[in-house]
C-alpha positions in Angstrom: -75.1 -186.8 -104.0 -78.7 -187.4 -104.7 -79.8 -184.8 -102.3 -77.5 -182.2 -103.5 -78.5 -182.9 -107.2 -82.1 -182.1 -106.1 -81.2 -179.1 -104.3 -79.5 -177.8 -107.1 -82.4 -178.8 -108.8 -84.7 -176.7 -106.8 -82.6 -173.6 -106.6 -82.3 -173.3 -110.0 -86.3 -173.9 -110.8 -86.8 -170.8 -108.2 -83.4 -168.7 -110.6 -85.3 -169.3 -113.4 -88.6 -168.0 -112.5 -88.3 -165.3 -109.5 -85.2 -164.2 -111.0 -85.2 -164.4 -114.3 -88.7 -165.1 -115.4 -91.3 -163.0 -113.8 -89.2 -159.9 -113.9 -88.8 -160.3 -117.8 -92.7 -160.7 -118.4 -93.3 -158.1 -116.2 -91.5 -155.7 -118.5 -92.8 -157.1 -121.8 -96.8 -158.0 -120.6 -98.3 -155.8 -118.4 -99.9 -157.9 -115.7 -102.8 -156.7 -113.4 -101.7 -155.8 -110.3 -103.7 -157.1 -107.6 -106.2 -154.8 -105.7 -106.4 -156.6 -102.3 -103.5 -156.3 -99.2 -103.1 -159.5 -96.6 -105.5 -157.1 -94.2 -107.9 -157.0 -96.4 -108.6 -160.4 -97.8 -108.8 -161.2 -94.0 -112.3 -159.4 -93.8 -113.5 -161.4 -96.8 -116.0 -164.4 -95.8 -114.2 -167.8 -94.2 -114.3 -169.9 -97.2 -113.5 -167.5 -99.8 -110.9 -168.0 -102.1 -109.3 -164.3 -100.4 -109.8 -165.5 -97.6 -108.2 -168.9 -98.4 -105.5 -167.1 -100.0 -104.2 -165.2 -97.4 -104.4 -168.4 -95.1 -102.3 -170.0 -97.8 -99.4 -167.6 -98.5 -98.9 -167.2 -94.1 -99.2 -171.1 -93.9 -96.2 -171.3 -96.2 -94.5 -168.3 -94.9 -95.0 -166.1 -98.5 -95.9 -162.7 -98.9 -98.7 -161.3 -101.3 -96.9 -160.5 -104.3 -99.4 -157.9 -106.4 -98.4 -159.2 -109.9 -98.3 -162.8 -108.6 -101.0 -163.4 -107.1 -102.5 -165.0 -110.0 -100.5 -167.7 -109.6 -101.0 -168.5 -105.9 -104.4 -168.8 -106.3 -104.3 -171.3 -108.8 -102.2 -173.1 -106.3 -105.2 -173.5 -103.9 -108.3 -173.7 -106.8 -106.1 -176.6 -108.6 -104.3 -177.7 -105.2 -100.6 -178.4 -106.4 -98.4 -177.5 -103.7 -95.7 -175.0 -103.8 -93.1 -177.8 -103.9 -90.7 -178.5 -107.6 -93.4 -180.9 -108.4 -96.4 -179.4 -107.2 -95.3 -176.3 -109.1 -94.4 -177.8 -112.8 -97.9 -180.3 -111.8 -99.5 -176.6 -112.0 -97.8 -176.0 -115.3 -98.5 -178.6 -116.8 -102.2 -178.4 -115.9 -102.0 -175.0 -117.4 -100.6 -176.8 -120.9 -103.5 -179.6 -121.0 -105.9 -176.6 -120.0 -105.2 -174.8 -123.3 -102.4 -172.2 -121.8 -99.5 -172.0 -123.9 -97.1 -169.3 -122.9 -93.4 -169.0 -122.4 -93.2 -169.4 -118.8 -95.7 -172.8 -119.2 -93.6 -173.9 -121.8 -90.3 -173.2 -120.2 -91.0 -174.8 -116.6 -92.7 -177.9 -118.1 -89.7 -178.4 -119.8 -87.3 -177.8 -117.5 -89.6 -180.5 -115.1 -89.3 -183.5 -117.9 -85.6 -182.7 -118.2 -84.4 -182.2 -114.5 -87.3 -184.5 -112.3 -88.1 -187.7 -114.1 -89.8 -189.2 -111.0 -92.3 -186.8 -111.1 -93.3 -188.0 -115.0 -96.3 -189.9 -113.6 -97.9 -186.7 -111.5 -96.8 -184.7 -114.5 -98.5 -186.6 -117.1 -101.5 -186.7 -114.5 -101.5 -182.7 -114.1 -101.9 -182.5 -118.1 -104.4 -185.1 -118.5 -106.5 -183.2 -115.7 -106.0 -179.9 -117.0 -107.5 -181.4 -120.4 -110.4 -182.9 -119.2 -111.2 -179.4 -116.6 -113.2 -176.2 -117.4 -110.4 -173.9 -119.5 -109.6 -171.0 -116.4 -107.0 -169.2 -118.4 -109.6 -165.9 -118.8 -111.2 -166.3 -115.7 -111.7 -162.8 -113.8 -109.1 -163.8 -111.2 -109.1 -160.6 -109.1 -113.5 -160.5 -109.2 -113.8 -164.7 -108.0 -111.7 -164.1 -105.0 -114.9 -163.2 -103.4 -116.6 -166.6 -104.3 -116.2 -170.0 -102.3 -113.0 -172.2 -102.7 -115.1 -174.9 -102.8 -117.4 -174.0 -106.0 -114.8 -172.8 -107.9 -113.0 -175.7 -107.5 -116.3 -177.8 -108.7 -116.9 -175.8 -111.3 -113.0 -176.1 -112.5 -113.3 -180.1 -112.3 -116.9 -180.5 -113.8 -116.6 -178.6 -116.9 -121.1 -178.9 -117.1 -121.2 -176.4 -114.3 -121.4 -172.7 -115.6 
């Protein structure tokens, strides 16, 4: 019973945002559409975060979604997975970061309602995302040419410009 509950669960997370979500805020915000295919973020430098990106999405067997990609990278800069939890973790590191926005709002609730053994990594994303570097108006599609690994320091230790 447990196992179907958190099925459910899941599928309905994944309803919410693919299908109801991102095509909704795609017609009311215009997003930036992504400038770089698969091929190309393969010629960027090992290390990158295009590189790492593309490595990232073909890992988990996704495809490059052009106004998504956004998100994916904060997947690998903040490291949540992909899983239910690693995804409302990311949301709720957005919401101690200082992002407050329909879809944060929506799938941080929907996590404290539906996955209450999560609470502790939840509680953990937010404190984190209050104590990081605010990344909401970073110039996503201009720092995929700069080193996972620095971006991710300079995310973590807020003294680093």
């Amino acid at each position: 019973m447990y196992k179907t509950l958190v099925r459910l669960r899941s599928r309905m997370l994944v309803f919410l945002t693919h299908r109801m979500a991102l095509p909704l805020l795609r017609r009311l915000r215009k997003p930036e559409y992504f400038p770089f295919t698969p091929e190309e973020l393969l010629h960027f430098p090992v290390g990158s975060l295009g590189h790492d990106l593309v490595h990232f999405l073909h890992h988990r067997d996704l495809r490059l979604l052009p106004y998504y990609a956004k998100h994916d990278i904060k997947h690998i800069l903040l490291q949540y997975e992909t899983t239910d939890e690693g995804e409302v973790c990311l949301q709720c590191f957005m919401l101690g970061n200082g992002h407050v926005s329909f879809p944060v709002l929506a799938t941080v609730t929907y996590g404290l309602i539906t996955m209450p053994e999560f609470w502790p990594s939840f509680t953990k994303a937010f404190r984190r995302g209050r104590t990081c570097m605010p990344i909401q108006r970073w110039p996503w599609h201009q720092v995929v040419w700069e080193p996972t690994i620095e971006l991710r320091k300079k995310i973590n230790n807020p003294k680093i410009k």
